[in-house]
N, C-alpha and C positions, 0 to 999 in steps of 0.2 A: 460525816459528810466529807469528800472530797473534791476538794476545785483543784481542776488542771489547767494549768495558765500553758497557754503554748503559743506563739510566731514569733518574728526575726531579732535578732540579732539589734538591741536599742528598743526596742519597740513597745519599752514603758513595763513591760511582764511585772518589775524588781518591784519600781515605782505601786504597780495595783495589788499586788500580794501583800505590801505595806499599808495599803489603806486597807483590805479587807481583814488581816488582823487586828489595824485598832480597832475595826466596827463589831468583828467578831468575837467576843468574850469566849477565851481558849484556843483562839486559832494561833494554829504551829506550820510555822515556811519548813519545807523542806526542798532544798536544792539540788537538784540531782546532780551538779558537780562534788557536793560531798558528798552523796551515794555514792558516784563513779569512785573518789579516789577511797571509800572505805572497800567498796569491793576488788579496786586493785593493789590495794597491802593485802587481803583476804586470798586472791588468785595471786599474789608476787610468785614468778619461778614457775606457772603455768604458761603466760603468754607472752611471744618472745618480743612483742613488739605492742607498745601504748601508745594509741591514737589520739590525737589531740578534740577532744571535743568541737571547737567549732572548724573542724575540717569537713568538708562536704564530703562527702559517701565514696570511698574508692579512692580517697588521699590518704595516704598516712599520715 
């Protein structure tokens, strides 16, 4: 099973993925800021320019 926690920026996500793994026997957080930074060591020298994740869309 997969839970996708998603809205803004503070909005408690960190906080409810902590309670749902203590409830959950084997639940595993995954962060997609450490997705992001393993797939750009994995693409380094592909793309000339790394975007800052909480930049709104069309900001560098």
């Amino acid at each position: 099973m997969i839970i996708w926690l998603n809205g803004p920026f503070g909005g408690g996500k960190t906080t409810m993925a902590a309670e749902l793994r203590t409830a959950l026997s084997g639940a595993v957080i995954a962060d997609p800021e450490g997705v992001g930074g393993l797939l750009r060591d994995a693409l380094r020298g592909h793309e000339p320019h790394v975007r800052d994740y909480q930049a709104p869309p069309g900001v560098p």
